[in-house]
SEVEX-108669 format. One record per residue (C-alpha): x, y, z; residue number from 1. Coordinates in steps of 0.05 Angstrom, whole numbers, plus 5000, padded with zeros to 4 digits. Example, Ala and Ser with C-alpha at 12.3 -4.5 7.8 and 13.67 -1.06 7.14 Angstrom:
% residues 2
xx  yy  zz  nr
5246  4910  5156  1 $
5273  4979  5143  2 $
END
This chain:
% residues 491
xx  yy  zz  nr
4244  9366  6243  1 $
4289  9312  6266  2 $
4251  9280  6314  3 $
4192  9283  6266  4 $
4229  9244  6212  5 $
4260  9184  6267  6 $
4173  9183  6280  7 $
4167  9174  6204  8 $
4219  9123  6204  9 $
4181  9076  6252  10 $
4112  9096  6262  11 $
4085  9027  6277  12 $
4140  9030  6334  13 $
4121  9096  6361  14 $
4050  9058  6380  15 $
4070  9003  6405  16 $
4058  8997  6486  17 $
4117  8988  6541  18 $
4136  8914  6560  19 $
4080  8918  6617  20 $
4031  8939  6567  21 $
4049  8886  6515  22 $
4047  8838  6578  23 $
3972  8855  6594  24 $
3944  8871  6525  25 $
3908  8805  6510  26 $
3883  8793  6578  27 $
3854  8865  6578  28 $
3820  8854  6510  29 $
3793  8786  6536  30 $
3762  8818  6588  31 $
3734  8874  6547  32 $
3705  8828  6503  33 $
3677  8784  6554  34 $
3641  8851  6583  35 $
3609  8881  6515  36 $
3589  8801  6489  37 $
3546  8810  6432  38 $
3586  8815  6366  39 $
3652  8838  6400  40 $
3647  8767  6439  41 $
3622  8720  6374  42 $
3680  8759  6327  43 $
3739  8749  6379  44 $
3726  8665  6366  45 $
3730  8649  6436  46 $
3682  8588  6413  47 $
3732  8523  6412  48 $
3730  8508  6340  49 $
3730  8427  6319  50 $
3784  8392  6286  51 $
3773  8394  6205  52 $
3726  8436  6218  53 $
3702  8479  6157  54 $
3701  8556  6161  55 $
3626  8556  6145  56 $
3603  8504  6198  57 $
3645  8547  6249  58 $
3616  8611  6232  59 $
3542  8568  6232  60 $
3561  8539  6305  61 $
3580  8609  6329  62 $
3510  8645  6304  63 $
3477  8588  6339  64 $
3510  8587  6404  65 $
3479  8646  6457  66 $
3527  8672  6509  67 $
3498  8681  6587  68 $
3542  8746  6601  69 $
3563  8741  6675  70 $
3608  8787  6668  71 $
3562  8840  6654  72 $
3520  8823  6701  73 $
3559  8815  6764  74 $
3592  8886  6737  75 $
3514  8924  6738  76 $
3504  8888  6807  77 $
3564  8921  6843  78 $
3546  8992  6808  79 $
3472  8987  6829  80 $
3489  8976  6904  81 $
3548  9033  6887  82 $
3517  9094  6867  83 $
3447  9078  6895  84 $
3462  9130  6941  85 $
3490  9193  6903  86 $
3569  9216  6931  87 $
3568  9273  6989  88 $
3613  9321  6959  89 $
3629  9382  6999  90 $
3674  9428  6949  91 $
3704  9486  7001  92 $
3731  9549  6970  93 $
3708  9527  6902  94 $
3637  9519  6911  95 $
3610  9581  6880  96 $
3649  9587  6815  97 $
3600  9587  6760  98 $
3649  9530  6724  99 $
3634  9480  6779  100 $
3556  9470  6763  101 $
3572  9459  6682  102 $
3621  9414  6699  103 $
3581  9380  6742  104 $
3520  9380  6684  105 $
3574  9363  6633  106 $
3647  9333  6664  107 $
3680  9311  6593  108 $
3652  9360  6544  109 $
3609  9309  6510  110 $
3537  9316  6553  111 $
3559  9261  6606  112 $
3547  9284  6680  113 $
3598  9282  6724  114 $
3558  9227  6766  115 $
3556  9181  6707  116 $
3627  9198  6688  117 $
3644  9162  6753  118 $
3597  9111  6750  119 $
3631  9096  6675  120 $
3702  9094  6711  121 $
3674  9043  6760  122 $
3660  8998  6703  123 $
3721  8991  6667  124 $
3761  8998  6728  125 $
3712  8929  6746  126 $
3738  8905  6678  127 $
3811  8924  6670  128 $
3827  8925  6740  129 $
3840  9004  6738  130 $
3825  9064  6696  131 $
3865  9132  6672  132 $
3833  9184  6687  133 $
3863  9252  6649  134 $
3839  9331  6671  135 $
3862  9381  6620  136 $
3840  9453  6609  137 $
3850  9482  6539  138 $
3906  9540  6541  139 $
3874  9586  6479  140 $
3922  9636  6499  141 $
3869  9682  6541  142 $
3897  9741  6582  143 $
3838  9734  6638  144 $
3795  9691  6670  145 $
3736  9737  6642  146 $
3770  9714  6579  147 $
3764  9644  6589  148 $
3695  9638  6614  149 $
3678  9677  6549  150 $
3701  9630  6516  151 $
3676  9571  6552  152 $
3744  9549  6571  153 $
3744  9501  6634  154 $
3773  9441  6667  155 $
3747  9374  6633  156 $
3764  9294  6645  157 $
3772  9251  6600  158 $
3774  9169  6617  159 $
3819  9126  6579  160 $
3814  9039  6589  161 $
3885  9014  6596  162 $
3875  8988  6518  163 $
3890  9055  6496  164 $
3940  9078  6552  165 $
4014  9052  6515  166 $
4065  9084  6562  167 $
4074  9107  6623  168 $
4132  9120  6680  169 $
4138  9137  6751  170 $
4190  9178  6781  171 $
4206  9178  6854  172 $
4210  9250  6889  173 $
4253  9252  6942  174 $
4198  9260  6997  175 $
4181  9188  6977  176 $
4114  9205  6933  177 $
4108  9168  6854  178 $
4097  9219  6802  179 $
4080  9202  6738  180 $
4137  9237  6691  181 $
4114  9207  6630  182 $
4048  9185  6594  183 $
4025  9171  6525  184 $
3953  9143  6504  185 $
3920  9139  6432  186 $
3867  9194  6438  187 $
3829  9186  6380  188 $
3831  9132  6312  189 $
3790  9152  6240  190 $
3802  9095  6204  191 $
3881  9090  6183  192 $
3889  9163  6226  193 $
3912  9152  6288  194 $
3915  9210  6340  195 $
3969  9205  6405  196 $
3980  9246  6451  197 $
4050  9247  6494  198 $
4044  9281  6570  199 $
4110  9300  6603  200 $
4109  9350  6672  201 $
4144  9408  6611  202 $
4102  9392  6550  203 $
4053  9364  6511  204 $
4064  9337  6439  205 $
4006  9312  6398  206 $
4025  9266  6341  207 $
3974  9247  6280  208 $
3999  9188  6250  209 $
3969  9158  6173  210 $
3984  9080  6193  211 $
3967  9058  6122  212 $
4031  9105  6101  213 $
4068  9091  6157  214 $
4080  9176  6170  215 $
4071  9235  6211  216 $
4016  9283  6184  217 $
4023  9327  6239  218 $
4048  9336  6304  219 $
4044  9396  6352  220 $
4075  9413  6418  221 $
4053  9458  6469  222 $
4079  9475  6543  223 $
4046  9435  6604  224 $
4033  9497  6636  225 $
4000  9458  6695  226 $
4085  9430  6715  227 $
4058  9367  6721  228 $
4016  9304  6685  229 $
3941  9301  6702  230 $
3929  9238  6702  231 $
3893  9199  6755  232 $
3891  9130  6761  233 $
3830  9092  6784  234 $
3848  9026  6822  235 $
3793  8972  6832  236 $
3844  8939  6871  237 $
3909  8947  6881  238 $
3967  8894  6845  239 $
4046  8881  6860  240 $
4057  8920  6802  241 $
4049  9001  6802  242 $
3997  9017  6755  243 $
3965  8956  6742  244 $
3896  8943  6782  245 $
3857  8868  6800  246 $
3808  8860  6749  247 $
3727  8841  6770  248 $
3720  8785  6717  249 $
3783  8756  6707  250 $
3765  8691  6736  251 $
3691  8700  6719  252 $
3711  8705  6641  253 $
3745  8644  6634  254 $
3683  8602  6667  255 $
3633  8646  6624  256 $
3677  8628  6567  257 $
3667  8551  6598  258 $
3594  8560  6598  259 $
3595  8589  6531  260 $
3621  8538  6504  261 $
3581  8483  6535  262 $
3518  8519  6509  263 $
3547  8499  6437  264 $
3559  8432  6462  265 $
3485  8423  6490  266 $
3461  8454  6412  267 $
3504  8397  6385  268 $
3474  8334  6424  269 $
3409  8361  6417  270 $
3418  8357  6339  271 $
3455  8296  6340  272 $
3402  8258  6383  273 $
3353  8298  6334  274 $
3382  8279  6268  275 $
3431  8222  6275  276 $
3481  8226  6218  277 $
3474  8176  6160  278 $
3522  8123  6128  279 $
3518  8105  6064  280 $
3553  8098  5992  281 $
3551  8143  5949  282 $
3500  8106  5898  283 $
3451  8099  5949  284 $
3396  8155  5939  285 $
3369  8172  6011  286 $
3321  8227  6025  287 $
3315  8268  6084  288 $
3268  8283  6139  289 $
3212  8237  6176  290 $
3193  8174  6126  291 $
3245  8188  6084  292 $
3256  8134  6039  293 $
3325  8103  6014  294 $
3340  8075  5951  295 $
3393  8019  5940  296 $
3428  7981  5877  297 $
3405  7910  5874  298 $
3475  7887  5870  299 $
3503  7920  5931  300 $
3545  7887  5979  301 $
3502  7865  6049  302 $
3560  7895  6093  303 $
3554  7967  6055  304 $
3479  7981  6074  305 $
3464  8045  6101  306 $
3453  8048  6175  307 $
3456  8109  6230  308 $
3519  8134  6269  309 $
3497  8132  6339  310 $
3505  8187  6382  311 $
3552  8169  6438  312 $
3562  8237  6471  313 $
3551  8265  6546  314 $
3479  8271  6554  315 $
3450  8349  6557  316 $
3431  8341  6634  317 $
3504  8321  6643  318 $
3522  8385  6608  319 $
3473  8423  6638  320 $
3495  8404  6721  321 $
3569  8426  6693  322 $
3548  8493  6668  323 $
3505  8501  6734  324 $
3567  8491  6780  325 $
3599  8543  6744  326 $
3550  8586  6749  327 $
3543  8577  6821  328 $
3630  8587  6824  329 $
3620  8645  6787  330 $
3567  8675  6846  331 $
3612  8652  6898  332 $
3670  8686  6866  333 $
3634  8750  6852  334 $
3599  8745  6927  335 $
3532  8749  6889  336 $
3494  8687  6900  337 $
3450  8719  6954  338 $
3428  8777  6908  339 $
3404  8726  6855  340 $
3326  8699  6873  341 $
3344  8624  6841  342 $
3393  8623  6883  343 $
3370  8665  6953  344 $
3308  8602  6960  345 $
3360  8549  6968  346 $
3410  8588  7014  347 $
3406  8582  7085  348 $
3388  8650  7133  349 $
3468  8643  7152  350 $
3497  8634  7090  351 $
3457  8690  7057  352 $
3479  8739  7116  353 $
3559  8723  7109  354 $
3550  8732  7030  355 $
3519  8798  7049  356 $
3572  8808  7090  357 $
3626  8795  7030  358 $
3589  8840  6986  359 $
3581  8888  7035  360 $
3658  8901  7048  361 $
3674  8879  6970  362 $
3629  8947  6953  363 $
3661  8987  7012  364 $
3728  8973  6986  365 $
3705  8997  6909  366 $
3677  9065  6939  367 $
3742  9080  6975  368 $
3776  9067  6911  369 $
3726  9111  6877  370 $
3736  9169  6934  371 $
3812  9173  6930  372 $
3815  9176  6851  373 $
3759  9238  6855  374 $
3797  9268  6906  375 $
3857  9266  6857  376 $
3803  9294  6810  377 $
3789  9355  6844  378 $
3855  9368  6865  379 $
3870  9377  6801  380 $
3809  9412  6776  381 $
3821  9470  6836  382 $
3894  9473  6811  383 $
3872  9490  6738  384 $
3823  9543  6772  385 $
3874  9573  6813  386 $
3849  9541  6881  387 $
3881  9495  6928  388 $
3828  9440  6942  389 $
3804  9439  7006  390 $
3732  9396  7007  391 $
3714  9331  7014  392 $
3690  9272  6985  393 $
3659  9222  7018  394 $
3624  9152  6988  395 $
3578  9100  7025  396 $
3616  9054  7061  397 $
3562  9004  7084  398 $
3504  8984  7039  399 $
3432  8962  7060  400 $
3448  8887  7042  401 $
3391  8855  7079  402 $
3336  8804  7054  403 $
3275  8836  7072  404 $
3227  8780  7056  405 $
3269  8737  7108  406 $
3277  8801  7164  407 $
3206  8801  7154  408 $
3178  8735  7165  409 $
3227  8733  7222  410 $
3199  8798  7251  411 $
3121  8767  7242  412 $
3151  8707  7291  413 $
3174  8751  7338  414 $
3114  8791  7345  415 $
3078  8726  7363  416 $
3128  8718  7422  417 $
3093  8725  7488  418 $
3144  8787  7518  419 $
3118  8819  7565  420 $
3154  8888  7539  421 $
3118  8955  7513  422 $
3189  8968  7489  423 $
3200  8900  7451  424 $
3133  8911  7413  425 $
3146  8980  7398  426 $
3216  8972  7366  427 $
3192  8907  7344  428 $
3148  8946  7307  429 $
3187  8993  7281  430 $
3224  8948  7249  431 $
3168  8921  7198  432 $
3160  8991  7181  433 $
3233  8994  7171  434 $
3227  8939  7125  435 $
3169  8950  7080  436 $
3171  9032  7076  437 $
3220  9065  7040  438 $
3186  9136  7051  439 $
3227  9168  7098  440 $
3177  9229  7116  441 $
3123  9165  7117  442 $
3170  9128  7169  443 $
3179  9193  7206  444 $
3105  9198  7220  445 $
3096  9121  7231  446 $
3148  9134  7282  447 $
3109  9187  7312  448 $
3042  9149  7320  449 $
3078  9086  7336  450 $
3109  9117  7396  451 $
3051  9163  7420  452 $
3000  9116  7409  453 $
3035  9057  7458  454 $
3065  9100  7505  455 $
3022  9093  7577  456 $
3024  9130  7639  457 $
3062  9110  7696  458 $
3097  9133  7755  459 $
3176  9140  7748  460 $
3224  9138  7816  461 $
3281  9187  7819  462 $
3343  9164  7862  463 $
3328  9203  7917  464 $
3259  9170  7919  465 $
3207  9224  7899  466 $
3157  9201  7851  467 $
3125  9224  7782  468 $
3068  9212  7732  469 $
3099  9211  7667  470 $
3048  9232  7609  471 $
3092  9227  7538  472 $
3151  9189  7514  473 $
3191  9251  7513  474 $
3185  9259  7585  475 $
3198  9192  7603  476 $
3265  9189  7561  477 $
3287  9259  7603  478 $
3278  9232  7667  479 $
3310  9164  7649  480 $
3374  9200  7625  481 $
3365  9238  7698  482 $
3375  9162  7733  483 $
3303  9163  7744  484 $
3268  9088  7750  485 $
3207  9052  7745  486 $
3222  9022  7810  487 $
3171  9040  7866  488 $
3207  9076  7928  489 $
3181  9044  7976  490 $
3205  8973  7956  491 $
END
């Protein structure tokens, strides 16, 4: 009851986030909000708002101001390339449990698979940098595994962004390994209810918390029967500081922010050159629009007539070569330029193949990020099942990167290349077919009638001089592995 009323005491305390938390919190949200755009992005005010400038006109600017999400986009470019090609998971010794296959049809109890659960963590760990992973099996007390299948009781994950994740501690074992010995996250908020949820390797205390009253409705501990807290973190790259992951977009968001805003700029000149502002005393009766007519006293002063306030402003194609070159930073910080078609026309053959080449080993890095934290996964998971893990996980590590317009018009030169080679043309050949088939049991019979078809009979030398009529491709390639030549014996 004690430590229930010190809760009550100072429940906004309670969840608030450690120092590195607190530290993070607003660039994380930035980010978030730079990702999701839409009303998240126009609510958070990242529009620069005028001096004197009224609440109303602000609010008008912002509805008419659209936002080009790169973020987004350079986010659903890396996971495209990612999981193009589905994981090769080999599970070992707990392959044929009957919980595998619903976990793998539904991973966090809420219909996701556990292919697009992963695909999910790669994009916030793109956002935040990294992403908590948490695999907990419900203890309902059940004597048996019969029991618990009965009941539908199995290992689930759960994936928490670092916005929710408000403390956390490593402890150092002394064979050198980090463990996590403490870890608390917000697991669920109903309006002025607030759910945590408190990890340590002996128990598990879950706290409901009325905000608006500032008290404890209910909180309930339970043993950790597991020992230990499982919770896996997802890197997208590694930082100095444990725990805390390289973010995507966190360069990206603050020029998309910069375009953002010069989109409201360009909205601005346009209605300034449009409909210049007007000058004029307050007894002068002017109408508005196209032939508007303007009605002065007879008695006015020559120096107050009305007359139009120039607009003095950068010009929109000024505006418009600024929000271009950030785009174009914004590719070359991302690696992306070459996978965009604007862009690909005005790229040389070099330059696209090294950004293919940065992409390439950006991706590669992602998947190995994304193979360790599964492999964390399913230790865990075999653990709760009573299994030591002892499969595999294995994710693409190069991806088909390659402009196959350009390959292709450099194969058709090729071809017109007067080689005197039956083995140029036919793997000459090959290659279109490589480029413009994705069938595979189409390229494996193109293969076939590409190689029978060419192939012609000759004589073949072996070292010790004796000489052969080769009739098929097959032939030929044994007797070449045999040392045998096309050489004639008695040269």
């Amino acid at each position: 009851m004690d430590a229930i009323e010190q809760i009550i005491d100072d429940a906004g305390k309670f969840l608030a986030g450690n120092t590195t938390y607190t530290q993070y919190k607003d660039q994380w949200q930035f980010m978030f909000e730079s990702y999701i755009g839409g009303e998240e992005y126009k609510n958070a005010g990242h529009l620069t708002r005028y001096v004197n400038e009224s609440a109303g006109e602000y609010a008008a600017r912002i509805e008419s101001t659209p936002l080009q999400n790169h973020c987004n986009s350079v986010i659903s470019v890396y996971n495209s390339f990612l999981f193009r090609q589905i994981p090769t998971r080999n599970y070992g010794s707990i392959e044929n449990l009957p919980e595998l296959e619903d976990f793998l049809y539904d991973a966090d109890m809420d219909g996701r698979s556990f292919n697009a659960f992963m695909k999910d963590v790669s994009t916030y760990a793109s956002i935040f940098g990294h992403a908590w992973i948490v695999c907990a099996k419900p203890d309902i007390g059940a004597q048996t595994r019969g029991d618990e299948m009965e009941a539908g009781v199995r290992p689930y994950v759960s994936m928490l962004s670092p916005l929710v994740v408000l403390d956390w501690s490593w402890q150092r074992m002394p064979n050198g390994r980090y463990t996590l010995d403490y870890f608390k996250y917000i697991e669920d908020v109903n309006g002025e209810i607030t759910t945590c949820k408190e990890w340590t390797p002996d128990f598990i205390r879950t706290t409901v918390i009325d905000e608006g009253n500032n008290y404890v409705k209910e909180q309930m501990v339970e043993p950790n029967g597991l020992g230990k807290i499982p919770a896996v973190i997802a890197y997208n790259q590694r930082s100095i500081i444990r725990g805390i992951g390289v973010s995507d977009i966190a360069d990206i968001a603050s020029g998309q922010k910069s375009i953002y805003n010069s989109l409201s700029e360009i909205e601005q000149s346009i209605r300034l050159d449009s409909h210049p502002s007007l000058v004029k005393t307050p007894e002068t009766n002017a109408g508005v629009g196209a032939g508007a007519i303007i009605h002065m006293p007879e008695n006015m002063d020559p120096g107050l007539k009305p007359y139009v306030l120039d607009f003095q402003g950068a010009s929109v194609d000024k505006i418009l070569a600024a929000i271009n070159q950030t785009v174009e930073s914004i590719d070359k910080m991302a690696n992306t330029g070459a996978v965009r078609a604007t862009v690909s026309r005005t790229m040389s053959g070099v330059a696209m193949e090294t950004e293919f080449q940065l992409l390439n080993a950006r991706l590669s890095e992602k998947g190995d990020s994304l193979e360790l934290a599964e492999e964390q996964i399913w230790k865990l998971w075999a653990e709760y099942m009573g299994y030591r893990w002892d499969g595999d996980i294995e994710y693409p590590d190069s991806f088909n990167l390659r402009d196959a317009r350009n390959d292709l018009e450099l194969y058709m030169k090729a071809s017109e290349a007067n080689v005197g080679s039956v083995t140029f043309k036919r793997e000459l050949q090959r290659q279109i077919a490589d480029a413009v088939i994705d069938d595979e049991m189409a390229m494996n019979t193109i293969y076939q009638e590409i190689y029978s078809e060419q192939f012609e009979i000759h004589v073949m030398t072996s070292p010790e001089g004796e000489q052969r009529i080769v009739q098929s491709q097959e032939e030929h390639m044994a007797l070449m592995a045999q040392g045998w030549t096309h050489q004639d014996a008695s040269a």
